[in-house]
C-alpha positions as CSV (number, residue, x, y, z in Angstrom):
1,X,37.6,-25.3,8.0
2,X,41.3,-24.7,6.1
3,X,40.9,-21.7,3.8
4,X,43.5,-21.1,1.3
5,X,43.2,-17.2,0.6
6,X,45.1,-16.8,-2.5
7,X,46.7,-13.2,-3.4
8,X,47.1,-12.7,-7.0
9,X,49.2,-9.2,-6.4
10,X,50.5,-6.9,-8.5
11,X,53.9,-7.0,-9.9
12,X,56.2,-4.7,-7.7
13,X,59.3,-6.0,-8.2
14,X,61.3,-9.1,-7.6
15,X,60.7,-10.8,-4.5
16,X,58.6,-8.1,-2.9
17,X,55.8,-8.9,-1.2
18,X,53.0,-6.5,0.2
19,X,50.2,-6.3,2.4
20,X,46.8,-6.3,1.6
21,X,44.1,-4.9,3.7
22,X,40.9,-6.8,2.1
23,X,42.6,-10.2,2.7
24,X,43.7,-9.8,6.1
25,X,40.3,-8.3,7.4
26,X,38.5,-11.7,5.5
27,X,41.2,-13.9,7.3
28,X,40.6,-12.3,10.5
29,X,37.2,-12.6,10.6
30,X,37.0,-16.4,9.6
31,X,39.8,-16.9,12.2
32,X,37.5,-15.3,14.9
33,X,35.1,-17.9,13.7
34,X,37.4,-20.8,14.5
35,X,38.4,-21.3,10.8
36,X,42.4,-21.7,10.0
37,X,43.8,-19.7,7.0
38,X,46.6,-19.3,5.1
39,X,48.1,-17.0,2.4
40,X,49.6,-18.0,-1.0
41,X,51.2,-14.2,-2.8
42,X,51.4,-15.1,-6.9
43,X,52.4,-12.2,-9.6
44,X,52.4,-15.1,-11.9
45,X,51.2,-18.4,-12.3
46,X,53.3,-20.6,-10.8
47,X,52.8,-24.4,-10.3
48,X,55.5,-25.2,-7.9
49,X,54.0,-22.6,-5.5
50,X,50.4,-23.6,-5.4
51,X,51.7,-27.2,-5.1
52,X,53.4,-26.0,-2.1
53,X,50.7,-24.5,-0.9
54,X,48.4,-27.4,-1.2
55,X,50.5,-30.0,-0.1
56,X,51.6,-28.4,3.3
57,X,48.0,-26.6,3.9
58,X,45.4,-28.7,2.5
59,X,43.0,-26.5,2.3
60,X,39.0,-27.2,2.4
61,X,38.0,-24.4,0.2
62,X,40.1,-21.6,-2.0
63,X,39.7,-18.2,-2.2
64,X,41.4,-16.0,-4.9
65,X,41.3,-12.2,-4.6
66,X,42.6,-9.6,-7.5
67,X,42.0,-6.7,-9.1
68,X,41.5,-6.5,-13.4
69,X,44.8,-7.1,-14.0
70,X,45.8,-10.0,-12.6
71,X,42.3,-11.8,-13.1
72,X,44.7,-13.7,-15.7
73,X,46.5,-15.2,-13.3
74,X,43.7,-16.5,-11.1
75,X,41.9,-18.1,-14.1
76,X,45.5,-20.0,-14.9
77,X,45.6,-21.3,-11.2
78,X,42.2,-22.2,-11.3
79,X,42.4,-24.0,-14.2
80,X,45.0,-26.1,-12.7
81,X,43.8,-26.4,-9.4
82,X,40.0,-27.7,-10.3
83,X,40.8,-31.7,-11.0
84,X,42.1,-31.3,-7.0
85,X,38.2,-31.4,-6.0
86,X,39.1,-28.7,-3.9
87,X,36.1,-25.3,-4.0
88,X,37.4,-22.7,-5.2
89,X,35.6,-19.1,-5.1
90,X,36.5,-15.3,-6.2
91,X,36.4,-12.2,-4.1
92,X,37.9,-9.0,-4.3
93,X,37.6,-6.2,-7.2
94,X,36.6,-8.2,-10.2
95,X,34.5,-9.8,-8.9
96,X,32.9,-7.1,-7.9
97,X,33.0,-5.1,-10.8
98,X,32.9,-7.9,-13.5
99,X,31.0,-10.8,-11.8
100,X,29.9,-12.5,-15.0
101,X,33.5,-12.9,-16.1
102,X,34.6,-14.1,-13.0
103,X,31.4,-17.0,-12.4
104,X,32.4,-17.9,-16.0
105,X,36.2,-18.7,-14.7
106,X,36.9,-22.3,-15.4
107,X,37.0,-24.4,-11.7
108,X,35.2,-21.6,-10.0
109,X,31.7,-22.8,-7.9
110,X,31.2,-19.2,-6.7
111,X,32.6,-15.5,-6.3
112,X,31.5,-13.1,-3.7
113,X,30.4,-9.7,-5.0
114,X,31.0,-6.3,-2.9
115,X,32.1,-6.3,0.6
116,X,32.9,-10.1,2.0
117,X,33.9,-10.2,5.9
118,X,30.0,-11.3,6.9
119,X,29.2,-13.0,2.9
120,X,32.3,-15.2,3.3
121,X,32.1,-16.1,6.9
122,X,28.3,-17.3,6.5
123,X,29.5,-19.3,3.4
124,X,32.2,-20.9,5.0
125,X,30.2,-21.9,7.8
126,X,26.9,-23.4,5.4
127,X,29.3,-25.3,3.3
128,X,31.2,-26.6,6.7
129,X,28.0,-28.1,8.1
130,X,26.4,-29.4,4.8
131,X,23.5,-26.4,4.6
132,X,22.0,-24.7,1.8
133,X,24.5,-21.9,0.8
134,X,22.9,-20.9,-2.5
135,X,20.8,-18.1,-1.2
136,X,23.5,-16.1,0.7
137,X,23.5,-12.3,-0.2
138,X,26.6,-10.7,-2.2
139,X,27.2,-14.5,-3.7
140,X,26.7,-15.7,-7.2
141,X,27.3,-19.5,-7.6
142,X,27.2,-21.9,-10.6
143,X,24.0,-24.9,-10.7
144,X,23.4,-27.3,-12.8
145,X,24.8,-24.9,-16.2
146,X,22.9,-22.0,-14.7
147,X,24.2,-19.0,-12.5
148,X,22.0,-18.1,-9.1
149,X,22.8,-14.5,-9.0
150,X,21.9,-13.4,-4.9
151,X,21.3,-9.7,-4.2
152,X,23.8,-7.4,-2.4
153,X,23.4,-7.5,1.4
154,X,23.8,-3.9,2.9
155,X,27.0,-2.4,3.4
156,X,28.9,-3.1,6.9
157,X,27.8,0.6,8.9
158,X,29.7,-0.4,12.2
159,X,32.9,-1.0,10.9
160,X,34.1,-1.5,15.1
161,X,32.5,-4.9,14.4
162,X,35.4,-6.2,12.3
163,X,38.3,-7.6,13.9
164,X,41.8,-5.8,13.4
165,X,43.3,-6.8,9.9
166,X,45.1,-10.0,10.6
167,X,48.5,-9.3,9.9
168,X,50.3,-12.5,10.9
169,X,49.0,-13.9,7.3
170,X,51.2,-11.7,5.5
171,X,54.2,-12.2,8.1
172,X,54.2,-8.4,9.1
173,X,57.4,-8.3,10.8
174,X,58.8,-9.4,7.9
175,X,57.4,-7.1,5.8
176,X,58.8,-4.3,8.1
177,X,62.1,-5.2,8.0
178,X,62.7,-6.3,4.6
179,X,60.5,-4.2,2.7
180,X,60.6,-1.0,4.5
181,X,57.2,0.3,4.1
182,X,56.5,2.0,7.6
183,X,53.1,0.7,9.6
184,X,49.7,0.5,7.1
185,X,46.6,1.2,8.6
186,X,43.0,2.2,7.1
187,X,40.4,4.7,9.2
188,X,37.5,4.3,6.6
189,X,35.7,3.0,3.8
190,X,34.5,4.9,1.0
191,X,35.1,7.9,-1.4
192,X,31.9,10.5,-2.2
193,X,32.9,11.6,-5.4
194,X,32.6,10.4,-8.7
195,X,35.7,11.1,-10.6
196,X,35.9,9.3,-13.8
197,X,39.5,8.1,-14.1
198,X,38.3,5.7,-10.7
199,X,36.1,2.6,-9.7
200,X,34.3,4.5,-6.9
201,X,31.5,5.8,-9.0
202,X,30.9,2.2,-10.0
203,X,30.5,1.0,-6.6
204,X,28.6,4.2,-5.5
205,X,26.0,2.8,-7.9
206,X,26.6,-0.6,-7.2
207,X,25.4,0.3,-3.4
208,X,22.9,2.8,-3.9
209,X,20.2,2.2,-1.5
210,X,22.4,-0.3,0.6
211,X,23.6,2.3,3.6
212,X,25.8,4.9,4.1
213,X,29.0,4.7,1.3
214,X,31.9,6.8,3.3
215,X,32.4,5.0,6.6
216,X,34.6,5.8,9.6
217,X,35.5,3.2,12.2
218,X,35.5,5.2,15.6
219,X,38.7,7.0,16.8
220,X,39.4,4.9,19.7
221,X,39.4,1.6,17.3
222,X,42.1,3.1,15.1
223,X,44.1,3.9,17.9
224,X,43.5,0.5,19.7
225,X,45.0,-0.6,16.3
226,X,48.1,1.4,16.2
227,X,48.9,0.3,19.7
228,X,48.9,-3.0,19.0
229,X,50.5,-3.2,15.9
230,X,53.0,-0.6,16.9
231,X,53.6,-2.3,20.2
232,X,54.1,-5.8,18.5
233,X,56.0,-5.0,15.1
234,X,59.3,-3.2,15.5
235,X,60.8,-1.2,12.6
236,X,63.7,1.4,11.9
237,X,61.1,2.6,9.4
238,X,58.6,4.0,11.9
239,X,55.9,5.8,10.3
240,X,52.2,5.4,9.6
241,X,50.5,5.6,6.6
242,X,46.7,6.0,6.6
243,X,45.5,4.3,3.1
244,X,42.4,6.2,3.4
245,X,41.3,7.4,0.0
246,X,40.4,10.7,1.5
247,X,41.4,10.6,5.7
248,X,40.3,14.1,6.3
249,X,36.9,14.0,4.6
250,X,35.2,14.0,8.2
251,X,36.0,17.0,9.8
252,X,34.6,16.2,13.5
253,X,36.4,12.7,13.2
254,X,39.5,14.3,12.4
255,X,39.7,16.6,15.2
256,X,38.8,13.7,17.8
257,X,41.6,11.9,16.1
258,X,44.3,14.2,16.1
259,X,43.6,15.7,19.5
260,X,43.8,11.7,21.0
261,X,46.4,10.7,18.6
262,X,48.8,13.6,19.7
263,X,48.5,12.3,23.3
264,X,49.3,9.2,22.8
265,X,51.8,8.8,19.5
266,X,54.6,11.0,18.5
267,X,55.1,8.3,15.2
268,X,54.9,10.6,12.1
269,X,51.9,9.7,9.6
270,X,51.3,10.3,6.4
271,X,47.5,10.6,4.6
272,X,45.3,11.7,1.8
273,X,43.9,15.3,1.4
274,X,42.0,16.2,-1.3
275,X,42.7,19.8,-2.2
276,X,39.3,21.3,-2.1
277,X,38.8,20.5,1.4
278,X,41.9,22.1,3.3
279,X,41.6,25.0,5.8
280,X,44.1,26.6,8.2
281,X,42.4,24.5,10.9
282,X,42.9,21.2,8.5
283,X,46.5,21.9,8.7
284,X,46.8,23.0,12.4
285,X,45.5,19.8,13.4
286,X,47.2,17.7,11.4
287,X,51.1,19.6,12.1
288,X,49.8,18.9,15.9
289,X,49.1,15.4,15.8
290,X,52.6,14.9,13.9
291,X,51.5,14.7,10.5
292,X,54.7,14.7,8.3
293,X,53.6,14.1,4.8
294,X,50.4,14.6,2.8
295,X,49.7,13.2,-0.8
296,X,47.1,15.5,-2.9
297,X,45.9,14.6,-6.7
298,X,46.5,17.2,-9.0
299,X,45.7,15.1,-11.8
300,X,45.6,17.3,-14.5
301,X,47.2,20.9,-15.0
302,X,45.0,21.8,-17.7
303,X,41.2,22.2,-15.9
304,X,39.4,21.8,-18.7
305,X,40.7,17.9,-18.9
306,X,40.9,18.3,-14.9
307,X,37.2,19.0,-14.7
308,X,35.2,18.0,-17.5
309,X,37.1,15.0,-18.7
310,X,38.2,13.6,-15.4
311,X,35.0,15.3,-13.2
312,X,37.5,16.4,-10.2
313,X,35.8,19.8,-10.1
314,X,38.7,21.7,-8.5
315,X,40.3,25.1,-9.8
316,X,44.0,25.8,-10.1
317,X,43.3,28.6,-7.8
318,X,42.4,25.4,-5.0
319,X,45.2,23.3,-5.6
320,X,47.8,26.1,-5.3
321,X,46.2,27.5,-1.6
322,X,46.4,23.6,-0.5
323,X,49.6,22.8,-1.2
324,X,51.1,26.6,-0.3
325,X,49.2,25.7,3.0
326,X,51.1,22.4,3.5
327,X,54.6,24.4,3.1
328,X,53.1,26.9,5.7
329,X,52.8,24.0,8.4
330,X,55.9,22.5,7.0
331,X,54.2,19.3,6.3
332,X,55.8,17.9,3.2
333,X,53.5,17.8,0.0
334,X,53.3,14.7,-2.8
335,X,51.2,15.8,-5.9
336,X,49.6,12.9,-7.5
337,X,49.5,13.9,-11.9
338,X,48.3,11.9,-14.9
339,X,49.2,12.7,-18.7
340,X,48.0,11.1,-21.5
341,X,44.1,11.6,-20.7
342,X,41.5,10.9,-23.2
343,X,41.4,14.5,-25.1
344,X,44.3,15.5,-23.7
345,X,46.7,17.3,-26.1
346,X,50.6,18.2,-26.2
347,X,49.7,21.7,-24.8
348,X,47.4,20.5,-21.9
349,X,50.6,18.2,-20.8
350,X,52.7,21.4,-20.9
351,X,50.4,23.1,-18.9
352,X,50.7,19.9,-16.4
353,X,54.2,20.4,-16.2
354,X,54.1,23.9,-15.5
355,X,51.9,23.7,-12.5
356,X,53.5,20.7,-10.9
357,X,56.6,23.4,-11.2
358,X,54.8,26.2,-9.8
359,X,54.2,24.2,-6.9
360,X,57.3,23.1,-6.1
361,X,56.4,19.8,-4.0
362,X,59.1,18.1,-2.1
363,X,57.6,14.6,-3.9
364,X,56.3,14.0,-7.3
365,X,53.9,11.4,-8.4
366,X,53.6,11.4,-12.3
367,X,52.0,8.5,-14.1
368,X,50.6,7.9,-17.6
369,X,46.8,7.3,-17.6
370,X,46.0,3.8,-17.6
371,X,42.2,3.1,-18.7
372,X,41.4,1.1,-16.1
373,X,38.0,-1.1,-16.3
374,X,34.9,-0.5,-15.1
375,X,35.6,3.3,-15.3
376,X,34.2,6.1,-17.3
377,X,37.2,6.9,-18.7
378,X,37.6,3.3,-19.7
379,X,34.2,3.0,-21.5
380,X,35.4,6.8,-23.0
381,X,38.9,5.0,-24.3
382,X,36.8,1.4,-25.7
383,X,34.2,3.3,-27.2
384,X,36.4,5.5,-29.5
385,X,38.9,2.5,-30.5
386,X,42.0,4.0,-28.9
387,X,42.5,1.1,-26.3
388,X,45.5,-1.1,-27.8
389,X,46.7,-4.4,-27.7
390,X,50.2,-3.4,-25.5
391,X,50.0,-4.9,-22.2
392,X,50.8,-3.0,-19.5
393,X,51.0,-4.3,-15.5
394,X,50.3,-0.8,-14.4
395,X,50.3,3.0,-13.9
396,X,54.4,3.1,-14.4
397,X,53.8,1.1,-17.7
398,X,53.7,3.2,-21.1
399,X,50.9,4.5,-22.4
400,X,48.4,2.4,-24.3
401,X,46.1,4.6,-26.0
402,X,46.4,5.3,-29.3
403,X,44.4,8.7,-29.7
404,X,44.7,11.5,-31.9
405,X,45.4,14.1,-29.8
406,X,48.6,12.9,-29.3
407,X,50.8,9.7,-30.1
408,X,51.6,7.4,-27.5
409,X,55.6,8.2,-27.7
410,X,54.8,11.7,-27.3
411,X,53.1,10.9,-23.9
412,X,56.2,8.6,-22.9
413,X,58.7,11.3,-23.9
414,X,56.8,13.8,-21.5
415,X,56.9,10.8,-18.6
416,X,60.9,10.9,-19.0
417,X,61.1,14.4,-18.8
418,X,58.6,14.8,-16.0
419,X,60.6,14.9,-12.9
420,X,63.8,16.8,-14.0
421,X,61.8,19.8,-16.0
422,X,59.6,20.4,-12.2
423,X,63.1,20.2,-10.3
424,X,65.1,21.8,-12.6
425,X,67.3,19.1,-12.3
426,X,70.9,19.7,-14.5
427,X,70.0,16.5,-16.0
428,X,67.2,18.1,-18.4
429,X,69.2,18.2,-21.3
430,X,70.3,14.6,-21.4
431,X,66.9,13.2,-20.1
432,X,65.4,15.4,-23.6
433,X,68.1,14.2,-25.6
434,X,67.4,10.5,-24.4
435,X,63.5,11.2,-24.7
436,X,64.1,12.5,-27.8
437,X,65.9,9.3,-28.9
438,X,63.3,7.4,-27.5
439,X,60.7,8.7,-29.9
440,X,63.0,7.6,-32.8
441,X,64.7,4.4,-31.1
442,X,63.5,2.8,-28.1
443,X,66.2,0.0,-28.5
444,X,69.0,2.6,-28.2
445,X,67.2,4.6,-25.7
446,X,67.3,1.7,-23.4
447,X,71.2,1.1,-24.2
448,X,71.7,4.9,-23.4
449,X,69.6,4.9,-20.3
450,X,71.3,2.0,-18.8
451,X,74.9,3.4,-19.5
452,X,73.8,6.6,-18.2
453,X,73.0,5.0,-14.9
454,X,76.3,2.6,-14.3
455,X,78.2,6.0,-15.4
456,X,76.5,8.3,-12.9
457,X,76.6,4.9,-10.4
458,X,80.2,4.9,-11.1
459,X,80.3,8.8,-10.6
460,X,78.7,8.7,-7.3
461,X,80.6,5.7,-6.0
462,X,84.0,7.8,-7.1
463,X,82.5,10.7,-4.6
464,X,82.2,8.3,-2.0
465,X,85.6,7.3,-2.1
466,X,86.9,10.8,-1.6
């Protein structure tokens, strides 16, 4: 069969396209199958492009894939696409988290719910041979004006079994060379903890009883991986980054790893560490398998909005040690911070600000909370009215909570002010002048911004010159 695997991604900017792990691993699988695939990417609806799509492909079935936000635009393309007679199903986040709203999507026959390399591949193959598809575990499909709703299968335990991500779909080279984002690779599957500003929790529960949550594929897999990838993509950009939510969680993997990985690579790699889980031996093995950069959340300065609000369970004391470690290796340190938290006050943000100071990272990640669905925090944010009608496309966007703690501005102006109060930047009075304008004027804080930056522009291309 011809499958159409349609990417509703996130907006990242014009023209930029990026790769998606769950797609490529469903492509790869039905391709091992015998199946054909192809990709469509939309951040919007867009006619012309699915007509394009249809009339070179013409596909037999059409799977969308999205997270919350963009289930918009899948419900828009679906809506066109169902006079076509083509199927048409949902996978992907959504649909796992909110599977009644996606069934319900005009055009839509099915959706797959949780994990879909073996659900999808035994659909495809029952609908290509005329069987009985109804009963298929992780599937809900529409009949005769009811929903079958089919249990969750267990969760894939060997995750050897799945063929490398197939990134031909996405055309990886080109993704290298225009885009710049270094090789993308995942080790594992799975997060143990249950912090309430993410879906895992959701899923944790979603699973229970179903196997083992956190997942490793074995050592020697992953670096099959790299080697091929590594071997058949070229990039200026070379370096690895491991989109594990947490890649050290295992210790015993991760000394097999880095011991193998150091023999055979010298590519720099960048991971996830979570900050109550570092040693001297963490860091040893990483700064000798070529580590370079390691991303840590600090979520929260204050811990009373760290740990009770957010449930990260981790004292200041920790987060300092980890990331005074990483300077000891010299591995270079991203701190991952949200403000405008449910509770959260103008002190606690202070308090944010200080300690992403104190620690003195070499990168910053600073984003206003976004209540995302199908999180605690989100059913905290509904459930007290403070969720507002601004739309947002992401964590960059402005805040959308209207709480009384603190006013939404209030959280913007601490945004702006973020980066250049940790660096000390000799920008920090005009970005608090600007912020400051922006709580009064946001029209004339975006004329001041952008003539702030063709000025300094300007100023920088003058320097050149000389």
């Amino acid at each position: 069969m011809k499958i159409l695997l349609v990417f509703a991604q996130p907006s990242i900017g014009a023209g930029k396209r990026m790769f998606n792990f769950g797609i490529a691993l469903v492509s790869a699988v039905l391709k091992r199958e015998g199946h054909e695939t192809s990709l469509l990417n939309l951040d919007v609806f867009d006619a012309n492009a699915i007509d394009k799509s249809l009339n070179s492909f013409n596909p037999d079935l059409i799977c969308f894939s999205c997270s919350t936000d963009q289930i918009e635009i899948v419900k828009e393309s679906a809506s066109y696409i169902k006079n076509k007679e083509i199927p048409m199903i949902i996978a992907g986040t959504h649909a796992t988290v909110f599977p009644e709203d996606s069934i319900n999507v005009d055009g839509i026959m099915g959706i797959c719910v949780g994990e879909g390399e073996e659900a999808i591949v035994e659909f495809v193959d029952a609908l290509e041979k005329g069987r009985d598809y109804s009963k298929i575990k992780n599937f809900w499909f529409k009949k005769d004006g009811s929903i079958l709703r089919n249990d969750l299968g267990p969760l894939i335990q060997d995750l050897d079994s799945i063929p490398f991500a197939d990134r031909e779909l996405f055309d990886y080279q080109d993704l290298l060379t225009n885009h710049k984002d270094g090789y993308e690779f995942m080790a594992s599957r799975g997060c143990a903890y249950k912090c309430t500003f993410c879906i895992y929790p959701k899923l944790q529960d979603l699973y229970e009883g179903k196997g083992k949550f956190v997942r490793y594929r074995s050592v020697d897999n992953v670096l099959k991986e790299i080697k091929e990838v590594t071997g058949k993509y070229k990039t200026d950009f070379k370096f690895i980054t491991f989109h594990d939510d947490i890649f050290t969680y295992d210790r015993s993997w991760l000394r097999e790893f880095c011991e193998k990985y150091s023999e055979e690579f010298d590519i720099p790699f960048r991971c996830n560490v979570r900050v109550d889980r570092v040693d001297e031996e963490m860091f040893q093995l990483l700064k000798k398998a070529n580590c370079d950069q390691i991303w840590m959340g600090v979520e929260s300065g204050d811990e009373y909005i760290r740990n009770k609000i957010m449930k990260k369970y981790v004292k200041d004391e920790q987060i300092i040690r980890a990331f005074s470690l990483a300077k000891k290796y010299g591995i270079k340190s991203m701190a991952f911070t949200m403000i405008g938290l449910p509770y959260e006050t103008e002190e606690q943000i202070k308090k944010t600000l200080e300690l992403n100071k104190k620690l003195d990272t070499e990168i910053r990640g600073v984003n206003v909370f976004r209540p995302y669905p199908g999180t605690e925090l989100y059913d905290i944010s509904r459930d007290n009215g403070w969720i507002s009608d601004r739309e947002v496309t992401g964590y960059g966007d402005p805040s959308i909570l209207d709480q009384p703690s603190i006013s939404a501005r209030k959280i913007n102006y601490y945004r702006d002010i973020f980066d250049p109060y940790v660096t000390g930047s000799k920008w920090l009075p005009l970005v608090r002048i600007l912020a400051r304008i922006r709580l009064r004027d946001e029209s004339l804080y975006s004329f001041l911004r952008r003539t702030r930056y063709t000025l300094s522009t300007k100023a920088r291309s003058i320097s050149i010159a000389k």
